[in-house]
N, C-alpha and C positions, 0 to 999 in steps of 0.2 A: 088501546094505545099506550095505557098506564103500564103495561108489561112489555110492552114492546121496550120500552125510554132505559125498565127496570134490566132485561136483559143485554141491550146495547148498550152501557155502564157497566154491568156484569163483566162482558166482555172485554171491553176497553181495559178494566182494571184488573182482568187476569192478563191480558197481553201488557201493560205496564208491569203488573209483578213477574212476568214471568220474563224482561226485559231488563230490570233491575237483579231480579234473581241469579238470569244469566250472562257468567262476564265476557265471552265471548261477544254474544250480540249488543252489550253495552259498550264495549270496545270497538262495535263495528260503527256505531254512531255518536260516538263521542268524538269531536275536533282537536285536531290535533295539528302541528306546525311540523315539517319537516326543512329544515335548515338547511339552507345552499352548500354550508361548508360536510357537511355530512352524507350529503346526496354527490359531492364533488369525489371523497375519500373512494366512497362503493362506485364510481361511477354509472350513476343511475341519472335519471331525467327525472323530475315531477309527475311529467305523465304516466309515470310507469305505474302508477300508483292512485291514478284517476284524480277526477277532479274537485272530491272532496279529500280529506286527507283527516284520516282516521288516525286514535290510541292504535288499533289493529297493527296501520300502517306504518306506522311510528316506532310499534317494537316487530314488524318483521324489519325494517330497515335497521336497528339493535342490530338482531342476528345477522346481516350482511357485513355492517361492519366489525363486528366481532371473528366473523370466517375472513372477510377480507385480511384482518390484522394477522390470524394464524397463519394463512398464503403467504403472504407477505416475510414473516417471520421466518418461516418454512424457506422462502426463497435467498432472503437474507443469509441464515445459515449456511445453505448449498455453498451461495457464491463466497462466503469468507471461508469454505473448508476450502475449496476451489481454490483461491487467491494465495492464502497458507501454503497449499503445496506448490505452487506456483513461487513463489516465495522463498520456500527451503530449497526448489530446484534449482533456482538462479543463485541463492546463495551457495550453496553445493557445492555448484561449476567451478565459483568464483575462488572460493577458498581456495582450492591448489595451487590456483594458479598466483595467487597472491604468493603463498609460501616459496613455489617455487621460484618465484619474481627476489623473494626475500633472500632465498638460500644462494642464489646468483649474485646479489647485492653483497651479501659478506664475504663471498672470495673476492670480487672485486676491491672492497674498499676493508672489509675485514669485521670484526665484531669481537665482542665478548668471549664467544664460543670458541672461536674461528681469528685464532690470533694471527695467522698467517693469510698475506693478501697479495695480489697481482701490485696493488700503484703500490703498497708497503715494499716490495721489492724491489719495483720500479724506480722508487723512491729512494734506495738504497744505495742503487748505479749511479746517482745524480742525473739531471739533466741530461748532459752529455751523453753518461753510459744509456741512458733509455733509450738517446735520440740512436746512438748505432746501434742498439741492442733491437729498435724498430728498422734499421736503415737509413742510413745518410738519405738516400736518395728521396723519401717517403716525407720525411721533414724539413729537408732543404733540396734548395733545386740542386741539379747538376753543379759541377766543377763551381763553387762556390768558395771551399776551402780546398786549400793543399793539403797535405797528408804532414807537413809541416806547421802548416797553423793548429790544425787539428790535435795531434799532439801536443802542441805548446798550448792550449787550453786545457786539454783534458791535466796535463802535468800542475798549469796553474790550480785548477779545479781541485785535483788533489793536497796540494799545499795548504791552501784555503782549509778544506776538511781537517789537515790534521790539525792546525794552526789552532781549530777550533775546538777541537778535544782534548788537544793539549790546555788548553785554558777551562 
């Protein structure tokens, strides 16, 4: 019986050293904590992972969230190359059309560049000469003025002009 005690001791204490020896199997039963917010990130369940919760378990769920991060990353990338060109193509479009909104803008009203302008000339005629230079008809109704008022404005109109260059 004394050798029986002697080699089941034996035993025991080569499966403890060879349990401590090896990190694996010491990892498989060593307790470990696996945190909600981390088991949230991998979307994993508890259970996935049984119902004690190993060192083991603890650094394969590491490696999950470590690949999960590169995916992610990975995914990230795509969609902001994605968006960028998306981005330059709408800006693209717009540019022209802006310039040419611009290059319309200075004949109309004139610029720097573009000293000569449509209201500059319009501007020129007076009132008057615009309103016939568009059509009596267009900015005043019908038979509003005689061809006698009319005149005797345009002629005031001009007096006034010069009156005012001469001063």
């Amino acid at each position: 019986m004394k050798n029986w005690k002697i080699i089941l001791l034996l035993f025991v204490g080569l499966i403890c050293m060879a349990i401590t020896s090896c990190g694996s199997i010491l990892d498989k039963y060593t307790p470990s904590n696996l945190p909600g917010k981390s088991l949230d990130y991998t979307n994993k369940d508890p259970n996935d992972y049984g119902w004690f919760h190993s060192l083991y378990d603890a650094e394969n769920l590491m490696q999950e969230i470590l690949s999960t991060r590169r995916d992610k990353l990975i995914d990230w990338e795509y969609w902001l190359k994605k968006e960028d060109a998306a981005y330059q193509d709408a800006k693209g479009y717009l540019e022209p059309a802006i310039a040419e909104s611009r290059r319309m803008q200075e004949i109309a009203i004139g610029s720097e560049d573009q000293p000569y302008s449509i209201l500059g000339i319009l501007s020129y005629l007076g009132v008057g000469g615009g309103a016939l230079f568009l059509g009596k008809e267009k900015l005043v109704g019908r038979n509003q003025y005689t061809k006698e008022q009319r005149d005797a404005d345009i002629a005031k109109a001009r007096e006034e002009v010069r009156a005012e260059l001469k001063a």
